[in-house]
N, C-alpha and C positions, 0 to 999 in steps of 0.2 A: 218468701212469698210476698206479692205485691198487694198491698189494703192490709194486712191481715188485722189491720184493727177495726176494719171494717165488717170484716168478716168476723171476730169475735164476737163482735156486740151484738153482732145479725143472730148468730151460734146461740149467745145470751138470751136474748130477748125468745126467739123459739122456745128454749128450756124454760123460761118462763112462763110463757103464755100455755106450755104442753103442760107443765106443772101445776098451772092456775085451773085449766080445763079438766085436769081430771080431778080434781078436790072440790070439782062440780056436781049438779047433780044431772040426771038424765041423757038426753042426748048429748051434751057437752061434754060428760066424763068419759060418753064411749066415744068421740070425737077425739078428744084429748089422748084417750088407749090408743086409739090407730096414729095417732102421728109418732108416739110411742114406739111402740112397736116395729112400724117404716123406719124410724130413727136407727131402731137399734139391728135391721136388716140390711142398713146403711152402711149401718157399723160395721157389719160381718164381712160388706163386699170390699170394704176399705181398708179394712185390718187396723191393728192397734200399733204396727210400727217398728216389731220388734225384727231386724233382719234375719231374713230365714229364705231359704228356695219356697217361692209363690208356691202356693197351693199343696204343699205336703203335708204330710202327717204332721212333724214339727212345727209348721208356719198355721195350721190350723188350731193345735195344741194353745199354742204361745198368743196367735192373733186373732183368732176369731171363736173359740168355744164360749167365751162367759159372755161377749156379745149373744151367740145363738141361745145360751142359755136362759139370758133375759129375757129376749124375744118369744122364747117357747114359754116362759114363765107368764108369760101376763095372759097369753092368749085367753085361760078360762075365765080372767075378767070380764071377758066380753058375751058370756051367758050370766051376770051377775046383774040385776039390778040398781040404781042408784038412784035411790026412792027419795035422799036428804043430800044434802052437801058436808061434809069430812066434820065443819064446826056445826051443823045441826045432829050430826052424827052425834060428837062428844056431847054436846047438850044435853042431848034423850039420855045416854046413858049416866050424868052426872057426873060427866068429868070435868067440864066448864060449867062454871056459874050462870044462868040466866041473866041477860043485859037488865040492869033494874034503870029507871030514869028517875030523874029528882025533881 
């Protein structure tokens, strides 16, 4: 494939930036769910690579269920609120220390 380092880092930097957004709070984390989601519907039409007859029971089995799987997984994220960000999260609950300054 031609670039594909180009293409990784492009690949990279999304899984980043989708990773960043949803350890957000509010509309940015459901922002972050939807490109998620798209990703992983992307996934599905793409398949994982493993050779098989397109579109069969076995090529779905092998290439595309844990892609679909994800995808159906996060969907009730997006009736869920996200009232704090992921480290104001752990905070409230006292699983990180409070930032003290000196």
């Amino acid at each position: 494939m031609p670039h594909i380092t180009f293409f990784a880092l492009l690949l990279s930097a999304f899984e980043m930036a989708t990773g960043i957004l949803i350890l957000s709070k509010g509309r940015l984390a459901w922002i972050g769910l939807a490109a998620s989601v798209f990703f992983n519907v992307f996934l599905v039409q793409l398949g994982l690579g493993f050779p098989e007859v397109p579109w069969s029971g076995r090529d779905f089995l092998l290439n595309r269920l844990s892609c679909s799987l994800f995808a159906i997984l996060q969907l009730p994220l997006f009736w869920v609120s996200f009232d704090s960000t992921f480290p104001g999260f752990l905070r409230a609950r006292g699983l990180i220390p409070e930032q003290t300054h000196l």
